[in-house]
PDBQT receptor file of N, H, CA, C and O in Angstrom, charges set to zero:
ATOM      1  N   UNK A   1     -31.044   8.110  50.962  1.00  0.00    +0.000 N 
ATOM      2  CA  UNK A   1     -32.158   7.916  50.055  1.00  0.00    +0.000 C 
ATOM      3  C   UNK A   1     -33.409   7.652  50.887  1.00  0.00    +0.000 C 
ATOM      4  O   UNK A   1     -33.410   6.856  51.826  1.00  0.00    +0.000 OA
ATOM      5  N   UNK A   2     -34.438   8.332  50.513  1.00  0.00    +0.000 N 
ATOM      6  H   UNK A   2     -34.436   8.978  49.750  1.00  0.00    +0.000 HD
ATOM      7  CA  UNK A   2     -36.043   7.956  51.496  1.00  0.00    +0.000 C 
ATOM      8  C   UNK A   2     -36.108   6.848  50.948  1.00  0.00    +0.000 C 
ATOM      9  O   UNK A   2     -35.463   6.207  50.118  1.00  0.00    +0.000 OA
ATOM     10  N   UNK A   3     -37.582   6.657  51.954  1.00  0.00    +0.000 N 
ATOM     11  H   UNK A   3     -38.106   7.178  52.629  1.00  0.00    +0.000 HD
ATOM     12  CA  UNK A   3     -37.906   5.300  51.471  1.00  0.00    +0.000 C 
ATOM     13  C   UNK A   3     -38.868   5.735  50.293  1.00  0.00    +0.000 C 
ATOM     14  O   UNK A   3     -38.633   5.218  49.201  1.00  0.00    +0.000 OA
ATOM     15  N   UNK A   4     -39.655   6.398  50.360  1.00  0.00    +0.000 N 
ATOM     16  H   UNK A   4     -39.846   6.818  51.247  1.00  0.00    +0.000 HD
ATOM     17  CA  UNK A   4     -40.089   7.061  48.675  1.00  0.00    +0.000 C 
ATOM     18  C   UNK A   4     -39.371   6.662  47.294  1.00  0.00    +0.000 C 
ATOM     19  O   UNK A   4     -39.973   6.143  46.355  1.00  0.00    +0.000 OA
ATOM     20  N   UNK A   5     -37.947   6.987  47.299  1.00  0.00    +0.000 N 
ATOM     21  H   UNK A   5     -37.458   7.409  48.062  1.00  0.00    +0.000 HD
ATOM     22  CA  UNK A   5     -37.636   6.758  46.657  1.00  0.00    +0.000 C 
ATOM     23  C   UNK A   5     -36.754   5.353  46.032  1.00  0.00    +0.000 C 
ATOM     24  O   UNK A   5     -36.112   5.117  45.008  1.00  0.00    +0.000 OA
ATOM     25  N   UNK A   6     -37.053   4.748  47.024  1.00  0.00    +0.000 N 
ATOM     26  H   UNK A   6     -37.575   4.939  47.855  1.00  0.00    +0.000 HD
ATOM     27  CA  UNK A   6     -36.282   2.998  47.182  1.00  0.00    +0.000 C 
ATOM     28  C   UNK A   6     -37.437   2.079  46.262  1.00  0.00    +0.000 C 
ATOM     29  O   UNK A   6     -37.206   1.256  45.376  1.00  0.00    +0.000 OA
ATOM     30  N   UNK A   7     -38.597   2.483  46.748  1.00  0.00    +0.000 N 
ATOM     31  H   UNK A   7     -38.785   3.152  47.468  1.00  0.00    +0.000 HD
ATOM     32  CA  UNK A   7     -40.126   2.100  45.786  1.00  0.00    +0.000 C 
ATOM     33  C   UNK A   7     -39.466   2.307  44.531  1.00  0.00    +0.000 C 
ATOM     34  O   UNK A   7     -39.515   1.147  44.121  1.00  0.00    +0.000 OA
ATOM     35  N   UNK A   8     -38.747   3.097  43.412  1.00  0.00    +0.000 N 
ATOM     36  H   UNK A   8     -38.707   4.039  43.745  1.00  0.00    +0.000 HD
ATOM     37  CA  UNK A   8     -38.752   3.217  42.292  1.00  0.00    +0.000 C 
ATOM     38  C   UNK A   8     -37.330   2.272  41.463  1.00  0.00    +0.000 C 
ATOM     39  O   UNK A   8     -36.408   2.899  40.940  1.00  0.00    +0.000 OA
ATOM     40  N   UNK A   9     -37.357   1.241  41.465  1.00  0.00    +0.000 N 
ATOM     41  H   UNK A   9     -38.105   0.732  41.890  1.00  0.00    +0.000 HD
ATOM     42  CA  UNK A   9     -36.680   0.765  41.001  1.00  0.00    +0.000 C 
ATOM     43  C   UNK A   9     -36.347   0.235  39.390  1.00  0.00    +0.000 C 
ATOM     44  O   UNK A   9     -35.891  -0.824  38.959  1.00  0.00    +0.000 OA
ATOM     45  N   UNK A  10     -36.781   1.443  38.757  1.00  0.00    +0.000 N 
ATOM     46  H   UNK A  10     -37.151   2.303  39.107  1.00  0.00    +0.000 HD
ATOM     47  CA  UNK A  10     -36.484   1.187  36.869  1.00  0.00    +0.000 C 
ATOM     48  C   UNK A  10     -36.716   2.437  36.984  1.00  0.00    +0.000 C 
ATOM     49  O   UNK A  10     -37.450   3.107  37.710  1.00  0.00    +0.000 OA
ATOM     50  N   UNK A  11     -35.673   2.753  35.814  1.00  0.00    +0.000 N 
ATOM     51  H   UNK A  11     -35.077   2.209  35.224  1.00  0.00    +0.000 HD
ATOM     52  CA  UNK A  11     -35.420   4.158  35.079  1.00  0.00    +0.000 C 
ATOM     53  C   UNK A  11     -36.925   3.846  34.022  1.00  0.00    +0.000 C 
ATOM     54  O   UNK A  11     -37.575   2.814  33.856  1.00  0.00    +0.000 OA
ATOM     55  N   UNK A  12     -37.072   5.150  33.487  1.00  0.00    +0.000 N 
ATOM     56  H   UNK A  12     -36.543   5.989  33.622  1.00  0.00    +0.000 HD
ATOM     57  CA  UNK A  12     -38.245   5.849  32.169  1.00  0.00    +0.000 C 
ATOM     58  C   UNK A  12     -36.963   6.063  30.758  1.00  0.00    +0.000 C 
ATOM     59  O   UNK A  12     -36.432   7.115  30.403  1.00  0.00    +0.000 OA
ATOM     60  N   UNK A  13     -36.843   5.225  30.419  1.00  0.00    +0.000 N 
ATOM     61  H   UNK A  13     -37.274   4.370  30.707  1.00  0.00    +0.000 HD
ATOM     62  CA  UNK A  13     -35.785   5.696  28.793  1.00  0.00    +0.000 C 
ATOM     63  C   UNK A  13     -36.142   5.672  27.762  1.00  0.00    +0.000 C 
ATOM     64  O   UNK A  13     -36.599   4.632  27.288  1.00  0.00    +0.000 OA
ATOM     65  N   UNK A  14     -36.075   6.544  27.223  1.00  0.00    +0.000 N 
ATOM     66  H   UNK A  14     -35.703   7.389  27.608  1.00  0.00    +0.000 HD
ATOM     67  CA  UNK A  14     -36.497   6.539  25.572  1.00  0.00    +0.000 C 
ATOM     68  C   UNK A  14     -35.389   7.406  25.010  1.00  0.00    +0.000 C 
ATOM     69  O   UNK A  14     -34.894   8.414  25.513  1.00  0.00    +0.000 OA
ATOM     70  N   UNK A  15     -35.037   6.674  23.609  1.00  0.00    +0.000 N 
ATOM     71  H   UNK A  15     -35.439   5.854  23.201  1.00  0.00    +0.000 HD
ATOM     72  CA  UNK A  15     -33.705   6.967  22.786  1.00  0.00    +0.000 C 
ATOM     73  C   UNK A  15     -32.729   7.617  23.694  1.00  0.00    +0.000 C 
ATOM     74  O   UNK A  15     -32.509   8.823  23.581  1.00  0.00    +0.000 OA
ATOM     75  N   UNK A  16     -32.153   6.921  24.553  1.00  0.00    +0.000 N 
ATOM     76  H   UNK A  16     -32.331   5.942  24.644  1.00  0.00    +0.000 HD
ATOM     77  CA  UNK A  16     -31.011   7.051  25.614  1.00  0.00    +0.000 C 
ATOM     78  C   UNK A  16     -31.348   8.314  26.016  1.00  0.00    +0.000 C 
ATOM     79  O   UNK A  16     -30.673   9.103  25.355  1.00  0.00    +0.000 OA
ATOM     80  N   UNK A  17     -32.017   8.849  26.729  1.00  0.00    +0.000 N 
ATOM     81  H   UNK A  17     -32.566   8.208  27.266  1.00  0.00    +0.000 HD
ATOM     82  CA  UNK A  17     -32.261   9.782  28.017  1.00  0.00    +0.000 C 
ATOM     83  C   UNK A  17     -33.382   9.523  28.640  1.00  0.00    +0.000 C 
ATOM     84  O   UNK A  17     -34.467   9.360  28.082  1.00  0.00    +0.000 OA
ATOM     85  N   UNK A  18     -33.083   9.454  30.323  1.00  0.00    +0.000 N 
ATOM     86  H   UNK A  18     -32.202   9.587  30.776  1.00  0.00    +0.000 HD
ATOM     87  CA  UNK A  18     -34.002   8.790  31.462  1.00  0.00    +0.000 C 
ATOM     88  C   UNK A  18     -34.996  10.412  31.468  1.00  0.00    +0.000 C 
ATOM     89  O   UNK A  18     -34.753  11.590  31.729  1.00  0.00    +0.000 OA
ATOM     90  N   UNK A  19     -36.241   9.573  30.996  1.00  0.00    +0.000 N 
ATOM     91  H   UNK A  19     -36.439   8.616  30.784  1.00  0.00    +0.000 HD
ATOM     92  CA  UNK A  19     -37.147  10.369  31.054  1.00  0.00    +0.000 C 
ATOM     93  C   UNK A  19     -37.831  10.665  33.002  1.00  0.00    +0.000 C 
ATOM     94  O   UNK A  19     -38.509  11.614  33.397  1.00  0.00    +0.000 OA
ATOM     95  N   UNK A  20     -37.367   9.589  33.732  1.00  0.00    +0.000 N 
ATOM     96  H   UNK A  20     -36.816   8.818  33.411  1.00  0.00    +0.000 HD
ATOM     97  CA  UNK A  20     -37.965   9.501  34.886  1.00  0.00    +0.000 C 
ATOM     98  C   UNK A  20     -37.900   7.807  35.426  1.00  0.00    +0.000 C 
ATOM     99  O   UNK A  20     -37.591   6.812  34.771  1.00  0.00    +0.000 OA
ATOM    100  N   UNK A  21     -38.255   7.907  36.660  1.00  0.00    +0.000 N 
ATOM    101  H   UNK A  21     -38.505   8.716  37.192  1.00  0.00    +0.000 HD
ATOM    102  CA  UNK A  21     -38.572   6.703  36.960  1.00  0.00    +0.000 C 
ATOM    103  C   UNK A  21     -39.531   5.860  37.401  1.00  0.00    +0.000 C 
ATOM    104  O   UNK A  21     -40.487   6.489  37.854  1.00  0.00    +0.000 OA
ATOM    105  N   UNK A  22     -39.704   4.252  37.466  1.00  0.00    +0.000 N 
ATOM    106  H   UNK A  22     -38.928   3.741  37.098  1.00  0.00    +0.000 HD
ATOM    107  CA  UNK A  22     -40.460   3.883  37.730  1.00  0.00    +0.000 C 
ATOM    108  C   UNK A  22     -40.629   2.861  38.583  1.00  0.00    +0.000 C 
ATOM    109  O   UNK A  22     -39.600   2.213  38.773  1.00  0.00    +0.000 OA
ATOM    110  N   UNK A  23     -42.003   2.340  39.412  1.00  0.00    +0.000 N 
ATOM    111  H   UNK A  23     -42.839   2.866  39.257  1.00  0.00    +0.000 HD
ATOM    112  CA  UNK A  23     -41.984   1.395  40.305  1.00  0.00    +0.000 C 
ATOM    113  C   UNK A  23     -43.215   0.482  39.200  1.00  0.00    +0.000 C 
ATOM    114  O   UNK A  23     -44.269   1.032  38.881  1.00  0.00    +0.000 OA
ATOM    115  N   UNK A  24     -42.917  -0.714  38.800  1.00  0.00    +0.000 N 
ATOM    116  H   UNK A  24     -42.060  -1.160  39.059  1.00  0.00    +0.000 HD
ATOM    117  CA  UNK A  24     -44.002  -1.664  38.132  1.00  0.00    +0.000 C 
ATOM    118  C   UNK A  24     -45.003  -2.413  38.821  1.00  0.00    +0.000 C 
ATOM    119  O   UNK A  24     -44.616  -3.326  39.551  1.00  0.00    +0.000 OA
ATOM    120  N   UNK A  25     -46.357  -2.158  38.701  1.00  0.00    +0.000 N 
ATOM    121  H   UNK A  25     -46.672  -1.416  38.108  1.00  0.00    +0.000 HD
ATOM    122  CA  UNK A  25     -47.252  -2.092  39.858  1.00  0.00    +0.000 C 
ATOM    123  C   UNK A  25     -47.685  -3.701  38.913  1.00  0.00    +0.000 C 
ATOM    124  O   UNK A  25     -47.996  -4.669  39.606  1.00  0.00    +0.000 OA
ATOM    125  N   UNK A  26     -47.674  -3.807  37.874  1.00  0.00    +0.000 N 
ATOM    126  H   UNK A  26     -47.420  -3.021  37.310  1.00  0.00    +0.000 HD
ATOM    127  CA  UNK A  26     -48.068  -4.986  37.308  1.00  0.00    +0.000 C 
ATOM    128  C   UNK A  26     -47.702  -5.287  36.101  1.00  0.00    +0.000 C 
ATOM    129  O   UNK A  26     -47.783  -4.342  35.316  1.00  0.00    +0.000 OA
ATOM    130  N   UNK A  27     -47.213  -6.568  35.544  1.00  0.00    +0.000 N 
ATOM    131  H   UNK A  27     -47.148  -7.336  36.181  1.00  0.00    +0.000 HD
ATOM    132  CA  UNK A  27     -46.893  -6.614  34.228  1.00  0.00    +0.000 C 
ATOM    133  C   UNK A  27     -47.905  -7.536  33.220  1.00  0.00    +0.000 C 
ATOM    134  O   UNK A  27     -48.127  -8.740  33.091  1.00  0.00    +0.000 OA
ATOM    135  N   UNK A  28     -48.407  -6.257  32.565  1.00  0.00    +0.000 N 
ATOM    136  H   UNK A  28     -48.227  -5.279  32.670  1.00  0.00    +0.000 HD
ATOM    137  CA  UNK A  28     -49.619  -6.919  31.429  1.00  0.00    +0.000 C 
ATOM    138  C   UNK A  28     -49.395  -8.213  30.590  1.00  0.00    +0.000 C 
ATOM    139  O   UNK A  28     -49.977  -9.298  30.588  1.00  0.00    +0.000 OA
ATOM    140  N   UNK A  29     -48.699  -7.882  30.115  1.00  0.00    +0.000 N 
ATOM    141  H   UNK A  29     -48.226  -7.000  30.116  1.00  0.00    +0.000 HD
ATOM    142  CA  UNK A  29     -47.948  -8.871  29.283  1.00  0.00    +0.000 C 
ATOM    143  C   UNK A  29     -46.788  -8.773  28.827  1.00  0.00    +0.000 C 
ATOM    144  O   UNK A  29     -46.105  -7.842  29.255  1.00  0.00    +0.000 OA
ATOM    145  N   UNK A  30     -46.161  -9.771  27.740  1.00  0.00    +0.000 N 
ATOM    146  H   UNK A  30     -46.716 -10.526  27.392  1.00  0.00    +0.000 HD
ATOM    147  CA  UNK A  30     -44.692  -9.241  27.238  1.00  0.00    +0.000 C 
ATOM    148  C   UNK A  30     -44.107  -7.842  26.928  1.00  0.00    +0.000 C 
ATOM    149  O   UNK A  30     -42.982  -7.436  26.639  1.00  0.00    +0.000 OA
ATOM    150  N   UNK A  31     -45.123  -7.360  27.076  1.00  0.00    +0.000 N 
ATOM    151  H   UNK A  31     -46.038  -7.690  27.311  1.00  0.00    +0.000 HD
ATOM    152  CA  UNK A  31     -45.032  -5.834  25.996  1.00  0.00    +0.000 C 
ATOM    153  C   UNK A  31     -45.060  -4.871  26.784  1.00  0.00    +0.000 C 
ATOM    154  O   UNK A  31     -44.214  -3.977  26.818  1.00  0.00    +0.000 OA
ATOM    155  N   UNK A  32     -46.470  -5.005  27.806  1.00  0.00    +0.000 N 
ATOM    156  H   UNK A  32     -47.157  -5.731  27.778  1.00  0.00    +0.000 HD
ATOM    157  CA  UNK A  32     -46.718  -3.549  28.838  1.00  0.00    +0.000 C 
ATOM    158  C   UNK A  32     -46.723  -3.435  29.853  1.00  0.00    +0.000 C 
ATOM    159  O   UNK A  32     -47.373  -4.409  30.235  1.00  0.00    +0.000 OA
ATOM    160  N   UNK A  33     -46.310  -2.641  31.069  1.00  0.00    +0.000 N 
ATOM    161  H   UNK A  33     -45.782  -1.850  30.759  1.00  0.00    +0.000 HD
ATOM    162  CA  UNK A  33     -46.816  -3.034  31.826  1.00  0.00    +0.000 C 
ATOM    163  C   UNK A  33     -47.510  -2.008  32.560  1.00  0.00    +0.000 C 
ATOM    164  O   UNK A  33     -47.610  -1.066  31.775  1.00  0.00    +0.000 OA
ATOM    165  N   UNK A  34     -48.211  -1.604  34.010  1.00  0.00    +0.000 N 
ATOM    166  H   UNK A  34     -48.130  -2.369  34.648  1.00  0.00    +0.000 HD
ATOM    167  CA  UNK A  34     -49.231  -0.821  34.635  1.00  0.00    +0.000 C 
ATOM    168  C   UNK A  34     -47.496  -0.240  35.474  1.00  0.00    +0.000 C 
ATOM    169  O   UNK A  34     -46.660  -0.976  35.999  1.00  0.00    +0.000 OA
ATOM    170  N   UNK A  35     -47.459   0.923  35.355  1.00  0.00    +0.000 N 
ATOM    171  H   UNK A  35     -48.138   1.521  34.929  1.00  0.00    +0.000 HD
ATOM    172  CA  UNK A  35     -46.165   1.284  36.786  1.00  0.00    +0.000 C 
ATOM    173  C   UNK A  35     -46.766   2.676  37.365  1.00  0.00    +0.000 C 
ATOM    174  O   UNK A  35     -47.633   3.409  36.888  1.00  0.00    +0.000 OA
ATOM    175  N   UNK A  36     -46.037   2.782  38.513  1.00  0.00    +0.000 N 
ATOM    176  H   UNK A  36     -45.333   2.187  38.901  1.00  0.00    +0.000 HD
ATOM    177  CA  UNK A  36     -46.075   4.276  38.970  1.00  0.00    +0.000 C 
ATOM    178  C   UNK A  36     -45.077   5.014  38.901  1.00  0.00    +0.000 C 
ATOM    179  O   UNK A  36     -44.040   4.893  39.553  1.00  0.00    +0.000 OA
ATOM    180  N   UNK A  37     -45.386   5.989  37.942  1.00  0.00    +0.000 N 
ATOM    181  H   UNK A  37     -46.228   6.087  37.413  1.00  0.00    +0.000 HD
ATOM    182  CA  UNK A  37     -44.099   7.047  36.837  1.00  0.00    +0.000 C 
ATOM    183  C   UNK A  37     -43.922   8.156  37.928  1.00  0.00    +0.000 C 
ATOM    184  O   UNK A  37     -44.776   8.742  38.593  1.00  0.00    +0.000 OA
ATOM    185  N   UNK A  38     -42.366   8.286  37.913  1.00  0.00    +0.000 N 
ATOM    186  H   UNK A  38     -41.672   7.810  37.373  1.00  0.00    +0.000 HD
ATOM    187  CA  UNK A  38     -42.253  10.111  38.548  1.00  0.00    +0.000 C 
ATOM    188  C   UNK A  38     -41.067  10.898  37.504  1.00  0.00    +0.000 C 
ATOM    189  O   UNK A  38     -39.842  11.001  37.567  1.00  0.00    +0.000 OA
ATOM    190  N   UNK A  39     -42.127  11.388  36.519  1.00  0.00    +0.000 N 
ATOM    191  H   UNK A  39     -43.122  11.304  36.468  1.00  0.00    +0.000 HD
ATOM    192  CA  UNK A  39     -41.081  12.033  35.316  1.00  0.00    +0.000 C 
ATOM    193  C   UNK A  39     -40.477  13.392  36.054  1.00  0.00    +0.000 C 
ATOM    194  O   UNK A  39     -40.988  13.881  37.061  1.00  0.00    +0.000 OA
ATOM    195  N   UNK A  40     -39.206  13.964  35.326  1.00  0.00    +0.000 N 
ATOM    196  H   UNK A  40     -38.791  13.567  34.508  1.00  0.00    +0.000 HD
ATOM    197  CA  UNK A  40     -38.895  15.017  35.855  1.00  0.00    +0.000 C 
ATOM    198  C   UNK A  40     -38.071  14.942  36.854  1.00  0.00    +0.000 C 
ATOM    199  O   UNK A  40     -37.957  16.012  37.454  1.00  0.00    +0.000 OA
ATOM    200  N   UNK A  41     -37.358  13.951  37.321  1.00  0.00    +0.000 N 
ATOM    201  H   UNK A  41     -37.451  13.082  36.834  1.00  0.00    +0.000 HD
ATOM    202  CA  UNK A  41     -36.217  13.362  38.174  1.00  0.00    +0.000 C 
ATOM    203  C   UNK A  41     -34.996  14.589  39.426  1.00  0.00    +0.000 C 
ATOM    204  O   UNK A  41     -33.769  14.567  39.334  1.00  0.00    +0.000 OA
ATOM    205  N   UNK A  42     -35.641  15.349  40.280  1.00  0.00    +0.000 N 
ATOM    206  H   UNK A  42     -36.638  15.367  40.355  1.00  0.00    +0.000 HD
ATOM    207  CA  UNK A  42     -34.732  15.994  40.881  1.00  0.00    +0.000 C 
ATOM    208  C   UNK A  42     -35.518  17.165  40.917  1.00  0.00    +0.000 C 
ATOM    209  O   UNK A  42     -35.248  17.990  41.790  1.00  0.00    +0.000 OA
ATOM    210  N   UNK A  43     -36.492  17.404  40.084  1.00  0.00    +0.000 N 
ATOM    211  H   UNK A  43     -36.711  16.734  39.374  1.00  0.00    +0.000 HD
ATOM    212  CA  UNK A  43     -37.069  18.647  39.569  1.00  0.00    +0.000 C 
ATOM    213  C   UNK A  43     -38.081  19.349  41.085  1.00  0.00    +0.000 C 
ATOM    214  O   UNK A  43     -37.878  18.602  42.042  1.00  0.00    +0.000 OA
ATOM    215  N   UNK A  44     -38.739  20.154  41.348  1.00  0.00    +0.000 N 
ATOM    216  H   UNK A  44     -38.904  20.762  40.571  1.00  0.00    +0.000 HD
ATOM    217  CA  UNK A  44     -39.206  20.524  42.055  1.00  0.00    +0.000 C 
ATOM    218  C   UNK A  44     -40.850  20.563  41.742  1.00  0.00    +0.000 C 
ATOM    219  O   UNK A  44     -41.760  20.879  42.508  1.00  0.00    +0.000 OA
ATOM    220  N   UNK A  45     -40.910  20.120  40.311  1.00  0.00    +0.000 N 
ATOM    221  H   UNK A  45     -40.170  19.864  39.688  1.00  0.00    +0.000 HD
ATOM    222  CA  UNK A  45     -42.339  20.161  39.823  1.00  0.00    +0.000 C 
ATOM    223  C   UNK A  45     -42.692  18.660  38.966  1.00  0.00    +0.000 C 
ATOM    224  O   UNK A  45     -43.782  18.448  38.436  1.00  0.00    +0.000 OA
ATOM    225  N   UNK A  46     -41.612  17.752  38.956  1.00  0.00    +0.000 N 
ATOM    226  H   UNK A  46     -40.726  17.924  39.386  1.00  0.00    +0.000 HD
ATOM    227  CA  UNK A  46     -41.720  16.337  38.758  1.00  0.00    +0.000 C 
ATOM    228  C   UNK A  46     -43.072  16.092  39.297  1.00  0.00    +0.000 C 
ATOM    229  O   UNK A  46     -43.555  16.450  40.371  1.00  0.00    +0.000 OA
ATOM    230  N   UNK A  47     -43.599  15.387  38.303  1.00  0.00    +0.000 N 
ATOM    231  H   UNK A  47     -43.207  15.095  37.430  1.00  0.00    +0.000 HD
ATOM    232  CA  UNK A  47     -44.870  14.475  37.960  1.00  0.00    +0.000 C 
ATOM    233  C   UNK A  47     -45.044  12.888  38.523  1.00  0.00    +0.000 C 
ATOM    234  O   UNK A  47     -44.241  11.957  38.466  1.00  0.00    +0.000 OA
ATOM    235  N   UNK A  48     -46.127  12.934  38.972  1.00  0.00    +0.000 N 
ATOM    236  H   UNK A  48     -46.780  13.690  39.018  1.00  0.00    +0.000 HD
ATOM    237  CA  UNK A  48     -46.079  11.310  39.326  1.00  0.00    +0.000 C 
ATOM    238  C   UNK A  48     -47.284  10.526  38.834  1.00  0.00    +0.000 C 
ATOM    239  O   UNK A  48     -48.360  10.933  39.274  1.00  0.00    +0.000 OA
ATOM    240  N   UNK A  49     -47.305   9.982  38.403  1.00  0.00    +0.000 N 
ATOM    241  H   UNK A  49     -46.432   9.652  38.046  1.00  0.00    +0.000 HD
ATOM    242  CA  UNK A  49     -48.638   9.583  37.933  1.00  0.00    +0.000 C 
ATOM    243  C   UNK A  49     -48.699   7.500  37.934  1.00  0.00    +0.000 C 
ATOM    244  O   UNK A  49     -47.815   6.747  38.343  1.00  0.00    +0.000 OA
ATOM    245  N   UNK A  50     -49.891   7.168  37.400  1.00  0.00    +0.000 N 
ATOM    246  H   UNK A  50     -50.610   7.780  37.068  1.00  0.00    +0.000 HD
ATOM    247  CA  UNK A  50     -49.933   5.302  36.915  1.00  0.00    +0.000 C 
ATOM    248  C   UNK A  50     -49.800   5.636  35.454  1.00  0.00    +0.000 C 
ATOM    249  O   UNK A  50     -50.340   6.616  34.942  1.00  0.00    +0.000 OA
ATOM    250  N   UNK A  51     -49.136   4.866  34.885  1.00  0.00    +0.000 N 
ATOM    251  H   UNK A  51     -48.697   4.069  35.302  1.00  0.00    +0.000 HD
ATOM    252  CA  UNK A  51     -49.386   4.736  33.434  1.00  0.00    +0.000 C 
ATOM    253  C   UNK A  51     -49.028   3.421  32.441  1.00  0.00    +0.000 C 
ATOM    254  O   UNK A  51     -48.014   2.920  32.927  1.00  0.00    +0.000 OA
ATOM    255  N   UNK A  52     -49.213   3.077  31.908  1.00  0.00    +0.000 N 
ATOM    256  H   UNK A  52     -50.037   3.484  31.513  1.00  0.00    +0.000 HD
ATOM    257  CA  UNK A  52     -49.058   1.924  31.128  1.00  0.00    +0.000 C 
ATOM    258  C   UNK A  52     -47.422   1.843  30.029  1.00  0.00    +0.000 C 
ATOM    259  O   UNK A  52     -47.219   2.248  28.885  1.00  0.00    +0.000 OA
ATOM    260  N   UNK A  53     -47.103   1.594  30.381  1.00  0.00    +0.000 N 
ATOM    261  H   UNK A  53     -47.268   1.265  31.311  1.00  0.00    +0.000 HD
ATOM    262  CA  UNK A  53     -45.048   1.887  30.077  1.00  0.00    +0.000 C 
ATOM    263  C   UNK A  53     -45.003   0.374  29.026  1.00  0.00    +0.000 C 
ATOM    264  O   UNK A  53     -45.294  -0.758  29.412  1.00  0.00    +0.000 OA
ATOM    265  N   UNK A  54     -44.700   0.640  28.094  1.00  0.00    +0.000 N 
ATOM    266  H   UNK A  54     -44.464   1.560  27.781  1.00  0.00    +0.000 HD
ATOM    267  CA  UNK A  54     -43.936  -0.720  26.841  1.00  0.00    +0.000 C 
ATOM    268  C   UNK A  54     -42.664  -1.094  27.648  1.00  0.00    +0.000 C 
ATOM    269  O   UNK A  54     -41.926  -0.134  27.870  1.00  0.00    +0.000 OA
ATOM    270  N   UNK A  55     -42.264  -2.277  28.124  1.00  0.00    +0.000 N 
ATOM    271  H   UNK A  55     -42.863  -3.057  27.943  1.00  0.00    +0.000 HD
ATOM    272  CA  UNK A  55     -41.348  -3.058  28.976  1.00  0.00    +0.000 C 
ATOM    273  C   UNK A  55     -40.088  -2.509  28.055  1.00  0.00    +0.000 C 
ATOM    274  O   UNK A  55     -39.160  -2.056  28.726  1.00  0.00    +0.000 OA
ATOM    275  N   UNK A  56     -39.970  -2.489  27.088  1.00  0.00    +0.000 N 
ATOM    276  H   UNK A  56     -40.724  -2.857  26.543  1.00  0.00    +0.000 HD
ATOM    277  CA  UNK A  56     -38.602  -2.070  26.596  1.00  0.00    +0.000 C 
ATOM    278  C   UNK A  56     -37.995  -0.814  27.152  1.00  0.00    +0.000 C 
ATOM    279  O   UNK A  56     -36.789  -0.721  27.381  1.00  0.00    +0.000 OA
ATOM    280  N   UNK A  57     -38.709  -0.019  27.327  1.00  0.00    +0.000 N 
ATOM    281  H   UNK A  57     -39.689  -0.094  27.142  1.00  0.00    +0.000 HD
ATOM    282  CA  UNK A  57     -38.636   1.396  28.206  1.00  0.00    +0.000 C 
ATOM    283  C   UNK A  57     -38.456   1.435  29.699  1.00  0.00    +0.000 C 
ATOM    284  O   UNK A  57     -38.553   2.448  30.392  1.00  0.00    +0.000 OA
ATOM    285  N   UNK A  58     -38.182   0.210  30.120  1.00  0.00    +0.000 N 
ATOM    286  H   UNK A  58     -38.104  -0.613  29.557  1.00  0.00    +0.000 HD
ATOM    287  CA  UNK A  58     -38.002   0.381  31.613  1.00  0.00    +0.000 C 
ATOM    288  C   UNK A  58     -36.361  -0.729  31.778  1.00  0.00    +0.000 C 
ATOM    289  O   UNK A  58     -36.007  -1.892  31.585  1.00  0.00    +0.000 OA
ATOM    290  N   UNK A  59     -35.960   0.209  32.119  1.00  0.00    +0.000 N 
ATOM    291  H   UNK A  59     -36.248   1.154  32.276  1.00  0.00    +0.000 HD
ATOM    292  CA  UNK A  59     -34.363  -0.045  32.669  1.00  0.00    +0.000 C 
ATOM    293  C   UNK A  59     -33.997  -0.568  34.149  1.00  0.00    +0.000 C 
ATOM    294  O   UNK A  59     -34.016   0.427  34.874  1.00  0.00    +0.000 OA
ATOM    295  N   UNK A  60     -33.681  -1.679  34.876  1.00  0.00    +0.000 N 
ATOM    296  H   UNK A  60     -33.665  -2.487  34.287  1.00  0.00    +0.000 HD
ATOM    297  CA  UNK A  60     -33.461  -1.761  35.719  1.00  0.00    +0.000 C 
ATOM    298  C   UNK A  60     -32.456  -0.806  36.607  1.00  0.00    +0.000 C 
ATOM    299  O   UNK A  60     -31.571  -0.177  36.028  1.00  0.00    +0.000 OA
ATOM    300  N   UNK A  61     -32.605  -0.729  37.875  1.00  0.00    +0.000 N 
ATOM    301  H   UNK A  61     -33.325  -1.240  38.346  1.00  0.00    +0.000 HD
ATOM    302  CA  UNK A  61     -31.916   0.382  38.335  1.00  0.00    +0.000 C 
ATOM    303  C   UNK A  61     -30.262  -0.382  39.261  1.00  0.00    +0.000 C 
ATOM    304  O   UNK A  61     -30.746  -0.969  40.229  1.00  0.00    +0.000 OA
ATOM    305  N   UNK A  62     -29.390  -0.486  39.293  1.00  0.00    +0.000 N 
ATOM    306  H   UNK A  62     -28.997  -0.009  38.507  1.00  0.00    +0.000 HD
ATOM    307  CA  UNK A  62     -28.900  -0.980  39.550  1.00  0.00    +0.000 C 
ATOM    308  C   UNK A  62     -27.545  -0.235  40.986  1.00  0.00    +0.000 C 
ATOM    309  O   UNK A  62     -27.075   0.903  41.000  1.00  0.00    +0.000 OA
ATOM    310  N   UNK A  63     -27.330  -1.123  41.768  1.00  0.00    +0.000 N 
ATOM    311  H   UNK A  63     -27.712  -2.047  41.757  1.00  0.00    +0.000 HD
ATOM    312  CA  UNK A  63     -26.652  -0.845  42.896  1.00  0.00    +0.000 C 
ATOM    313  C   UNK A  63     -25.489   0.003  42.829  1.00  0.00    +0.000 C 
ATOM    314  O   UNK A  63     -24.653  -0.535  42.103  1.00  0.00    +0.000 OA
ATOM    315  N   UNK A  64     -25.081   1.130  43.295  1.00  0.00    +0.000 N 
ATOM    316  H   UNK A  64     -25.761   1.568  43.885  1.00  0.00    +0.000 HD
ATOM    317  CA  UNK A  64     -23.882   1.486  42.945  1.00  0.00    +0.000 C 
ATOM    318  C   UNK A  64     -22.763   0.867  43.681  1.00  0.00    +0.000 C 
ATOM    319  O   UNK A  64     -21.601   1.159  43.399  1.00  0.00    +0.000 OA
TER     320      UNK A  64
């Protein structure tokens, strides 16, 4: 695994499929927070962007 991708530690989920993942650059409040998204997971044209993510939507990523 790069180190690129060690930065992203929460899945992107909405109604059970990982839309992408994320690194949480700040948490607004209970509700939102600021992360850096890379939708499109494996893809060759995956997106990366900042965006403002509802905390319920972010899944911790966990050790295999």
């Amino acid at each position: 695994m790069s180190n690129e991708e060690n930065n992203f530690t929460h899945y992107l989920v909405s109604k059970e499929v990982v839309l992408g993942e994320a690194c949480i650059i700040e948490k607004c409040n209970e509700w939102i927070s600021l992360a850096f998204i890379k939708l499109g997971i494996g893809r060759p044209d995956a997106v990366s962007d900042h965006a403002f993510v509802e905390n319920h939507l972010l899944i911790p990523k966990t050790p295999n």
